[in-house]
C-alpha distance (Angstrom), angle and dihedral (degrees) to the residues before:
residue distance angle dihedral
X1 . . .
X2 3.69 . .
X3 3.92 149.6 .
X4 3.58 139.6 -149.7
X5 3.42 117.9 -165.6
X6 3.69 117.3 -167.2
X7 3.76 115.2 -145.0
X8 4.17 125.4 -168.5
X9 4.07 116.3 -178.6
X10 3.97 88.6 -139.1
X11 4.18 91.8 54.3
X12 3.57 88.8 65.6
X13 3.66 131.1 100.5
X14 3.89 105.8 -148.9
X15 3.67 151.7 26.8
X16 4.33 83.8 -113.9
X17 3.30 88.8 50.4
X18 4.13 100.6 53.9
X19 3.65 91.2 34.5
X20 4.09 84.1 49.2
X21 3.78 81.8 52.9
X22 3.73 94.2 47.0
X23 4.16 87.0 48.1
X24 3.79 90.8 53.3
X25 3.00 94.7 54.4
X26 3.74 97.6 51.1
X27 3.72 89.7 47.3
X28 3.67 94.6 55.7
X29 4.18 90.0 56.5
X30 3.84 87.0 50.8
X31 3.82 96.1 53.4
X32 3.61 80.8 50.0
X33 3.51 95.0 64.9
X34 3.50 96.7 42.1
X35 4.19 102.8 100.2
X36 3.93 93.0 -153.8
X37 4.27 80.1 66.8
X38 3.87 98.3 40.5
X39 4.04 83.8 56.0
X40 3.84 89.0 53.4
X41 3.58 97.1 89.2
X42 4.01 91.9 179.4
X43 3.87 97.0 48.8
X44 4.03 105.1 98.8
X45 3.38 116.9 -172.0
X46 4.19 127.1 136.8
X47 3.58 147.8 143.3
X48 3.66 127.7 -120.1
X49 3.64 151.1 -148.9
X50 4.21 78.9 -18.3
X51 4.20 97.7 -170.3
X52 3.54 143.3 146.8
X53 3.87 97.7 -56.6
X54 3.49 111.4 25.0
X55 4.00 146.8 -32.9
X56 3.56 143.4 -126.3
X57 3.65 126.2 -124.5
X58 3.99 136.2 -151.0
X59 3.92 125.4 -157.2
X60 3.67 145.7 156.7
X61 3.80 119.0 -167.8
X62 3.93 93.0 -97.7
X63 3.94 88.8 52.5
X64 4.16 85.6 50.3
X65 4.06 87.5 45.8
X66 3.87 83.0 49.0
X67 3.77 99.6 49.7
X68 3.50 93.5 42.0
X69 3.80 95.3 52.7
X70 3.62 90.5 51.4
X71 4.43 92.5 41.7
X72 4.28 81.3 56.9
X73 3.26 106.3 32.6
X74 3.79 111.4 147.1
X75 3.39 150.7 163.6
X76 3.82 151.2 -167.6
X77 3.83 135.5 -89.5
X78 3.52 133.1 176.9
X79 4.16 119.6 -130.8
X80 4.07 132.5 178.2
X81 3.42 145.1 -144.7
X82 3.47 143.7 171.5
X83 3.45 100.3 -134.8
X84 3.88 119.5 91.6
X85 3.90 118.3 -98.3
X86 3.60 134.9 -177.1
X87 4.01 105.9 -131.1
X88 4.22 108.0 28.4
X89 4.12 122.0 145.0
X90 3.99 95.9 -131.8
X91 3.18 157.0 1.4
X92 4.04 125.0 -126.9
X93 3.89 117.7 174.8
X94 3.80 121.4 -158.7
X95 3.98 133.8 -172.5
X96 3.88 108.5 -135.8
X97 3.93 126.3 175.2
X98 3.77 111.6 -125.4
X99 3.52 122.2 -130.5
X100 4.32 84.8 -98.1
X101 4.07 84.1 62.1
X102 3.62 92.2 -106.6
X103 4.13 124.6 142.5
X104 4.18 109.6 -127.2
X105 3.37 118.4 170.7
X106 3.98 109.6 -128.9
X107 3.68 125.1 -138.6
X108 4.22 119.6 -150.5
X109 3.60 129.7 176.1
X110 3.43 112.5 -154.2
X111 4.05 125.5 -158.5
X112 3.41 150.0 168.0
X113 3.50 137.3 -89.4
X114 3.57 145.6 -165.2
X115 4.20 114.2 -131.8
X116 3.76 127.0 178.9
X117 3.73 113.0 -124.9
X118 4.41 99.7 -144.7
X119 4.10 105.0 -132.3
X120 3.81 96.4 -123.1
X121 3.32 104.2 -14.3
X122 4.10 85.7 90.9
X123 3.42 90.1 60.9
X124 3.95 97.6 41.3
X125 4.56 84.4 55.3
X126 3.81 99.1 94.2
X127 3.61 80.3 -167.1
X128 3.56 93.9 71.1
X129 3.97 106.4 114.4
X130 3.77 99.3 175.4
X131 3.45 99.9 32.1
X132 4.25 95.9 -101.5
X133 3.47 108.1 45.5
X134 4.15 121.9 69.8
X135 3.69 131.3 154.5
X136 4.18 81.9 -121.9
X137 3.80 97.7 50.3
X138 3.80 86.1 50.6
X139 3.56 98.8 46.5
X140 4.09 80.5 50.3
X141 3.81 100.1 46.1
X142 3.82 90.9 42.0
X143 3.67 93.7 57.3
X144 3.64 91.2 42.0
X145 3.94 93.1 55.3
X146 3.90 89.4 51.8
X147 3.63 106.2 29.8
X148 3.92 112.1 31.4
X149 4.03 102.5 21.9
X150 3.85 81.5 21.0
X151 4.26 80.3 146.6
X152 3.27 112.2 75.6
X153 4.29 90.5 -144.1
X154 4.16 81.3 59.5
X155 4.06 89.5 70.1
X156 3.28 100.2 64.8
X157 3.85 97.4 112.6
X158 3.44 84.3 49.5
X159 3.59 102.0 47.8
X160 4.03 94.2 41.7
X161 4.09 86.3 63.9
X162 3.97 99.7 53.3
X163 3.64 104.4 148.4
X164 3.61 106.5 -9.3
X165 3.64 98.3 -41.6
X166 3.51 116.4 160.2
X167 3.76 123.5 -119.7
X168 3.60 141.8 145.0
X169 3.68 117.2 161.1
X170 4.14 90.4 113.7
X171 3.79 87.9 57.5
X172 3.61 101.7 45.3
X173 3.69 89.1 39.7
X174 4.09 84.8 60.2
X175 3.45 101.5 37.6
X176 3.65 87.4 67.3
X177 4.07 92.8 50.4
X178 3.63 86.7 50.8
X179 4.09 93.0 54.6
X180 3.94 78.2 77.1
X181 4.61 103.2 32.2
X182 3.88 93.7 173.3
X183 3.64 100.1 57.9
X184 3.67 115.9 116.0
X185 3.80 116.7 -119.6
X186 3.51 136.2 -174.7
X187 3.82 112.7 -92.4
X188 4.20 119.4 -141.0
X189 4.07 131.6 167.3
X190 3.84 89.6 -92.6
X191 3.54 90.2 80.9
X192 4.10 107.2 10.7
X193 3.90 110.8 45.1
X194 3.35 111.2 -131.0
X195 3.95 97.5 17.3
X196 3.68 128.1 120.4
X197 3.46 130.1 -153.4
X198 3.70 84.5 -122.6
X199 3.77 128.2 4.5
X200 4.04 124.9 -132.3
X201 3.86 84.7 -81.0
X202 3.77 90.1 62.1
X203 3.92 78.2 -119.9
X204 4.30 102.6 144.7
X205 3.22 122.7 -140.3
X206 4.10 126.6 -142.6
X207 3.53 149.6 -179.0
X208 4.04 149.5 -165.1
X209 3.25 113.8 -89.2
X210 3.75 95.7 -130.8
X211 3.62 86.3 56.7
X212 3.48 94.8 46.8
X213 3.69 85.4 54.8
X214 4.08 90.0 65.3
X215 4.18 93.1 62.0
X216 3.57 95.3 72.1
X217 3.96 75.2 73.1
X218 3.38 120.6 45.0
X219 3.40 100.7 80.3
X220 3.87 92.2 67.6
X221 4.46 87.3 60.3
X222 4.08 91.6 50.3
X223 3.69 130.9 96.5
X224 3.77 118.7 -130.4
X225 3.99 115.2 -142.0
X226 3.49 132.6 177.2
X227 3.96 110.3 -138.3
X228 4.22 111.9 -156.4
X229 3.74 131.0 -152.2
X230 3.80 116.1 -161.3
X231 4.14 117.6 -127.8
X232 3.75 120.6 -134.5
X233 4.01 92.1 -79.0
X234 3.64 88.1 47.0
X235 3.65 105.7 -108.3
X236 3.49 122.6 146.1
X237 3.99 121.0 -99.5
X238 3.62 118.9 176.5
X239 4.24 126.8 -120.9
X240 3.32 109.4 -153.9
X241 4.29 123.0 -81.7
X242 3.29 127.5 -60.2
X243 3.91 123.3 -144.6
X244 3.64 126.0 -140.8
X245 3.44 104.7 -165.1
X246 4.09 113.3 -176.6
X247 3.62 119.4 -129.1
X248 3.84 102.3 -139.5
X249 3.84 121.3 -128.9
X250 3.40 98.6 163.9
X251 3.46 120.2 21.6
X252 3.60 110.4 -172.0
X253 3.91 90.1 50.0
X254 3.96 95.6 51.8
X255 4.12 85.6 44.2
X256 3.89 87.3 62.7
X257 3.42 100.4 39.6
X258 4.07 107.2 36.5
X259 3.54 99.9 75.6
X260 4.05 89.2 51.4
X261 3.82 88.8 47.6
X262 3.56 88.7 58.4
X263 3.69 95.3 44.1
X264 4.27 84.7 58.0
X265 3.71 82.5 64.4
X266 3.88 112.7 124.4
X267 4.15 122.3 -120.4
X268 3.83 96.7 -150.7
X269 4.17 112.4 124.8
X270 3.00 140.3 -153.5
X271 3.64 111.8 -168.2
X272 3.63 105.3 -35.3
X273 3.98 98.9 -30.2
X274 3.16 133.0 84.5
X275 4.35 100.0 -98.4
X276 3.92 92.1 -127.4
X277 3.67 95.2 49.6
X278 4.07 80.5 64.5
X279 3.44 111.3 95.0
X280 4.28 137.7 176.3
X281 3.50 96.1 -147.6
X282 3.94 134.3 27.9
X283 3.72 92.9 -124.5
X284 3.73 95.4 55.4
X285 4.23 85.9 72.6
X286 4.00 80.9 73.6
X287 3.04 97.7 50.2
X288 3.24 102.0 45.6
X289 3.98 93.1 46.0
X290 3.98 80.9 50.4
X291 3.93 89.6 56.4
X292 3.84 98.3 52.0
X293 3.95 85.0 42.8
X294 4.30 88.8 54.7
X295 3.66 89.7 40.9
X296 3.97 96.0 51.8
X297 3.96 90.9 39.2
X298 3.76 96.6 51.8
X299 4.05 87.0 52.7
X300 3.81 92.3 48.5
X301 4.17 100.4 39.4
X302 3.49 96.8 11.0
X303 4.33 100.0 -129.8
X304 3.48 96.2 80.1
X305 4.10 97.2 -136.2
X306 3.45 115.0 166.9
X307 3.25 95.4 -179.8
X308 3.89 93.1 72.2
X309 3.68 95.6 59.2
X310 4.10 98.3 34.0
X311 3.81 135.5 28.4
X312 4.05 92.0 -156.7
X313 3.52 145.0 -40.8
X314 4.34 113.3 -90.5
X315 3.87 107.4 -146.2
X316 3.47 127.6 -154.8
X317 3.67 122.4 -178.5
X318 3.37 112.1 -169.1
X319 4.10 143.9 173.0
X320 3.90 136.0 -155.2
X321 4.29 95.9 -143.1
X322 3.79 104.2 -179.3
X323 3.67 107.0 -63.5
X324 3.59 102.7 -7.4
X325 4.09 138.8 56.1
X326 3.57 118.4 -122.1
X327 3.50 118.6 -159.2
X328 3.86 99.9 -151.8
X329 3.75 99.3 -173.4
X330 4.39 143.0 -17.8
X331 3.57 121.0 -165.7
X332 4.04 133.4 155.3
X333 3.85 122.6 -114.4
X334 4.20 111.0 -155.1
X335 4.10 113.5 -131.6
X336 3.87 90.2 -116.2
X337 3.51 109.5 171.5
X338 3.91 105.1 -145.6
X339 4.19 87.0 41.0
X340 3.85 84.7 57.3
X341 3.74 92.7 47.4
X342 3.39 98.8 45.9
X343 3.69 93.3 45.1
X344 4.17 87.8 59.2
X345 4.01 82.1 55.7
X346 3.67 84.2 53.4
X347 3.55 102.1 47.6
X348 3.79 92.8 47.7
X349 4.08 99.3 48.7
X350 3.54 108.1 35.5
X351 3.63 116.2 73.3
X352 4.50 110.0 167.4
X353 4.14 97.0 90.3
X354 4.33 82.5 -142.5
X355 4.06 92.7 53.3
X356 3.74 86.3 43.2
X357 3.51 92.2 51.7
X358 3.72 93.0 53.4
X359 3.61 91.4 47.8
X360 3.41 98.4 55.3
X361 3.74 94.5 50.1
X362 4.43 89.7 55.9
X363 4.06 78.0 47.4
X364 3.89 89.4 57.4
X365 3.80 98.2 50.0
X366 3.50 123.5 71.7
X367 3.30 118.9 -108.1
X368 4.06 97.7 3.4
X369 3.77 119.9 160.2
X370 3.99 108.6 -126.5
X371 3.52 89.4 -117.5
X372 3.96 98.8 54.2
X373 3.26 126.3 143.4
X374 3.87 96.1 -3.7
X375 3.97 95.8 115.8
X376 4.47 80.0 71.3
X377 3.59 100.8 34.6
X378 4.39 89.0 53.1
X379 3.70 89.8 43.8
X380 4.29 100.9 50.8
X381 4.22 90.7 31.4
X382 3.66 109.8 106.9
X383 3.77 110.4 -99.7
X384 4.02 87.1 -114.1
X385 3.56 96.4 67.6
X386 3.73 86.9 60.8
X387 3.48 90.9 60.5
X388 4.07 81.4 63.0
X389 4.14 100.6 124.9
X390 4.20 87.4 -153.5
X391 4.11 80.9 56.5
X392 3.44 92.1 75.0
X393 3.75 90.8 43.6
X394 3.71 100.0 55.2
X395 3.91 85.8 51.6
X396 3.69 95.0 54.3
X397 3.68 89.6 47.0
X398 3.92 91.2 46.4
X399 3.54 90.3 60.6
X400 3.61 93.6 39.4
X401 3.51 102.6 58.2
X402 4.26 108.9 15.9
X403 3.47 100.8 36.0
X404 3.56 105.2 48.1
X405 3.69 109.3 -122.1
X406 3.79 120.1 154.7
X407 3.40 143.9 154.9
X408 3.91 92.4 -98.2
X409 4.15 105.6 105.6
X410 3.43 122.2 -133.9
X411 4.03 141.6 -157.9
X412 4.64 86.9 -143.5
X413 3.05 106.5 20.8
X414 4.45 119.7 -169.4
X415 3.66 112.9 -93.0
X416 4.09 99.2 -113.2
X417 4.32 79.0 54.4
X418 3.63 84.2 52.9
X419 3.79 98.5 47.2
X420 3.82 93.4 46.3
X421 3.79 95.7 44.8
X422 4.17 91.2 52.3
X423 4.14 86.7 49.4
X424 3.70 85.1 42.6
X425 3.97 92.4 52.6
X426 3.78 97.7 33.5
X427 4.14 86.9 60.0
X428 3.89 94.0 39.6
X429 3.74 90.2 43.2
X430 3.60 95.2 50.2
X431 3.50 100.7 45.0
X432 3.68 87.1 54.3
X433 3.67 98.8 47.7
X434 4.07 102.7 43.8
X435 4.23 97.0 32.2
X436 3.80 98.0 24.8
X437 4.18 81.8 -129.5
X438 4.01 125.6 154.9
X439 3.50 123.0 -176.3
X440 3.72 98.8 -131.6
X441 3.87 91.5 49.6
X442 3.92 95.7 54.1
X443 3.95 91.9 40.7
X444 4.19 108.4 117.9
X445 3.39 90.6 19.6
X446 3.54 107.6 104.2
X447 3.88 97.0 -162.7
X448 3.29 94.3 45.4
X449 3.78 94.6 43.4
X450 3.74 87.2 61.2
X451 3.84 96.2 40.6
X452 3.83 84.3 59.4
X453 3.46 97.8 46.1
X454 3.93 98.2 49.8
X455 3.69 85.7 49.8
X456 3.24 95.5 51.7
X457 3.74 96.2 43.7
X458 4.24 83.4 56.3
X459 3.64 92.6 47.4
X460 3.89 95.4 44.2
X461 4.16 86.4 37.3
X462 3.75 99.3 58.7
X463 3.96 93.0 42.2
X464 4.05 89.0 59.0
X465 3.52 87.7 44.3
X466 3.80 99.4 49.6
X467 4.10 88.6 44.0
X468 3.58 87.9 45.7
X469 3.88 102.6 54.2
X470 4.05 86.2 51.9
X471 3.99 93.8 86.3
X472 3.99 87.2 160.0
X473 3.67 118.1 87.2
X474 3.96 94.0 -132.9
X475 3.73 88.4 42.5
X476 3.99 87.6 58.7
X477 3.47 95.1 44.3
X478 3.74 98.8 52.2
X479 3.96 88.0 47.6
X480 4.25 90.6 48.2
X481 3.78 97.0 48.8
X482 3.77 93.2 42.8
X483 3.82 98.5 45.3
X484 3.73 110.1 17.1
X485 4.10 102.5 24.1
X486 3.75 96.9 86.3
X487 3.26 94.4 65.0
X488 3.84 92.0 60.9
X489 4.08 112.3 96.0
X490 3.71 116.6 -115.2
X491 3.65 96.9 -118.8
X492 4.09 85.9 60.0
X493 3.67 92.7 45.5
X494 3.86 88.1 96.2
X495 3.59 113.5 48.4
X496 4.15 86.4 30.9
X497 3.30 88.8 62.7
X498 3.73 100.8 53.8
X499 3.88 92.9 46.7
X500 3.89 90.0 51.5
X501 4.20 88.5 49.2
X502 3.57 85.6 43.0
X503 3.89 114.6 42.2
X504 3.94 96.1 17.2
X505 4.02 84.2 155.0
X506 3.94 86.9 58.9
X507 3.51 99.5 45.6
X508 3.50 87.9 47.0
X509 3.41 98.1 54.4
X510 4.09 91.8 40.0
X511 4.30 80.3 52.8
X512 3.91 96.8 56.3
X513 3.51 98.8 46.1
X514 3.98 94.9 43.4
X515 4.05 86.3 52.1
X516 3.97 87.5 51.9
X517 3.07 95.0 51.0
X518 3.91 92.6 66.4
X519 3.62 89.7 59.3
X520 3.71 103.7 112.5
X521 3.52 121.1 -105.4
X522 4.04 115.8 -107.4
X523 3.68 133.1 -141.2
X524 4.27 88.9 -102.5
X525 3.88 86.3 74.9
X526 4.20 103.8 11.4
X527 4.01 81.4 104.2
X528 4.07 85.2 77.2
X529 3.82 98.5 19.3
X530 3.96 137.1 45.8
X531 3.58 137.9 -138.7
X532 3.80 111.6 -94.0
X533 3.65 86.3 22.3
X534 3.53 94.5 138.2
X535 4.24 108.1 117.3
X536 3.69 114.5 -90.3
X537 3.74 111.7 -151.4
């Protein structure tokens, strides 16, 4: 006996759902290139007339038994720690010499786990040295342990097929549902993330069971991030994963490009993650995943239109807190084209995770100035992350790039040219006037090169601080046109004025970043900036 279940992309009710459709389908060409399957002469299971909108599938139950073996395949590895648990394998004891020079002996109990294997996704982890094991595929099988089958009683498929073993009750157990694909089931988180049985209003929430059918496969079409928070000395701490989960347009164009995408994936870490899966904000997963997606499609049909192959990007950020998983926000990200673009400008110049973060938020909002919002994220950030040397950076290349200073002189110049040329001036001018110091006199001369730049650092340093204790417009203003107004030229005077009146916020936040961008570069980032690299104009 067989089925045919006929699939269209507009039918469906979610982004997990299409992308689940999209991941079946990808699934299905994998167990076809598995030779164990192609032996199976029994086993029916195949997609088609895939296209644009939708596709059609055929199975019989050894062809379900088949897919589903492969979709949770799994297999054991052993871990260790030193701390005492109740069930472990073995015990291996080891003399080490302690960092005092004295011989303990070390106790580990070692134990067994169960891991996912991934379908594809092993082969699409050019990380992969030994043909299992990936910085990717871990990333992915960590955050579906914790996230999706979060409870242990939810692995059960997985853990029933350790190794080879054979089992099939899951399969048979849906092969009967499907005799009968429109009938309305009850929905739960095992299948839907973020879904409940029933919600607060003890309102339940259901599903078809052909549609049901497809989240056993979304998981295998989204892109695992790692959003991180920043501690009160400004180290990194990470919040959970976040989910970008495509919302398929076209589904026989993101089936031949996905698994290429993810092979365009970088291998550089950072810790134990992959360093591009590490994100400052949830939302930048999307974009990210609707980067590689531009980059790929502009290869294969040469325009680059996301839009064709996805409607969006679903985004789930989620976190494992002690027993339970707390989905701590889901929002959509639109495929727009000069967003994406400007985002891979973003990605590339701006180095602090916090200045990043703020950037990226400006980016998300229509019609955001780059410089948005920084006059209250520099005056509530703890005074450490200041002391950030890739601060300083960002802020150089903030004015470099977005706010359209260059070398080029001119008679009326734009007001965030204005603001950076008085900082610039005020620093310069000080330095000269109080230390008698000039750059181009104390360059190659390595103790005066750093007697300039700690100087300068203190000059530039207790400007930010003044303009960043006045939190009250007129408080600003009074500080601005006493210290920093002279440097203005008296054919700006005017118009200056009006915007500093007017948009004191602005200003301020244009003022603060200009000043910290003098600080001097340090020797954490002078492998991509100089000394002295501060614009001259």
């Amino acid at each position: 006996m067989e089925l045919r279940l006929d699939y269209q992309l507009a039918a469906l009710p979610s982004a997990q759902h299409r992308a689940g459709l999209a991941g079946l389908v990808l699934m299905v060409k994998y167990l076809h290139r598995q030779p164990d399957f192609n032996k199976c002469e029994e086993a029916v299971v195949k997609v088609e007339d895939l296209n644009e909108f939708g596709v059609k599938l055929r199975l019989n139950l050894e062809g379900l038994k088949a897919l589903f073996d492969l979709t949770y395949k799994a297999f054991e590895d052993e871990r260790s720690t030193e701390t005492k648990i109740k069930k472990y394998d073995r015990i291996e004891e080891k003399e080490v010499t302690d960092k005092k020079g004295i011989n303990k002996l070390v106790r580990r109990y070692i134990y067994k786990v169960t891991v996912p294997d991934g379908g594809f996704l092993v082969d699409c982890d050019q990380s992969c040295e030994d043909g299992k094991n990936g910085i990717w595929i871990k990333l992915w099988r960590d955050m579906l342990w914790q996230i999706v089958r979060g409870v242990p009683s939810t692995r059960k498929s997985f853990n029933s097929r350790v190794n080879g073993a054979s089992y099939s009750q899951d399969a048979e157990k849906i092969w009967v549902e499907l005799q009968q694909p429109l009938k309305i089931v009850g929905q739960s988180g095992n299948y839907f993330l973020g879904a409940m049985a029933s919600n607060p209003e003890n309102i339940s929430t259901f599903d078809k069971v052909s549609y049901q059918f497809l989240l056993h496969f979304w998981v295998f079409a989204a892109q695992v991030y790692c959003p991180a928070i920043l501690d009160k000395d400004g180290k990194r701490e990470l919040a959970g994963y976040a989910l970008a989960i495509p919302d398929v347009a076209n589904l026989r164009n993101f089936c031949r490009v996905f698994e290429e995408v993810l092979k365009a994936r970088k291998i550089d870490k950072w810790k134990y993650l992959p360093r591009e899966a590490v994100i400052d904000l949830p939302e930048e997963a999307a974009l990210d995943l609707l980067l590689l997606l531009k980059n790929r499609l502009a290869r294969e049909i040469g325009d680059g239109q996301i839009r064709r192959t996805v409607l969006g990007i679903e985004l789930i950020h989620a976190q494992k807190v002690g027993n339970n998983i707390k989905i701590r926000s889901i929002s959509q990200v639109e495929p727009i084209k000069t967003q994406v673009d400007r985002y891979a400008q973003i990605k590339d110049a701006y180095w602090c995770p916090w200045f990043r973060k703020q950037r990226l938020l400006n980016l998300l909002k229509e019609q955001s100035k780059p410089w948005d919002e920084f006059d209250a994220v520099l005056s509530r950030i703890p005074r450490k992350w200041l002391e950030d040397p890739l601060f300083s950076h960002d802020a150089r290349e903030l004015f470099k790039n977005e706010a359209g200073i260059t070398k080029m002189k001119q008679e009326i110049r734009e007001y965030a040219q204005i603001v950076y040329n008085v900082c610039l001036y005020y620093v310069l001018g000080k330095l000269e006037s109080k230390y008698e110091l000039k750059w181009d006199k104390c360059k190659g001369n390595p103790k005066k090169e750093e007697d300039y730049n700690t100087k300068k650092y203190k000059i530039a340093n207790e400007a930010f601080l003044a303009a960043r204790s006045r939190t009250e417009d007129k408080a600003f203003i009074d500080y601005f046109v006493s210290t920093l107004y002279p440097f203005v030229k008296k054919e700006e005077f005017a118009d200056f004025a009006q915007k500093l009146f007017n948009d004191t916020d602005e200003i301020r936040a244009l003022t603060l970043l200009a000043l910290s961008s003098q600080f001097p570069a340090s020797k954490k980032s002078e492998n991509k900036t100089s000394q002295g690299s501060a614009l001259s104009l």
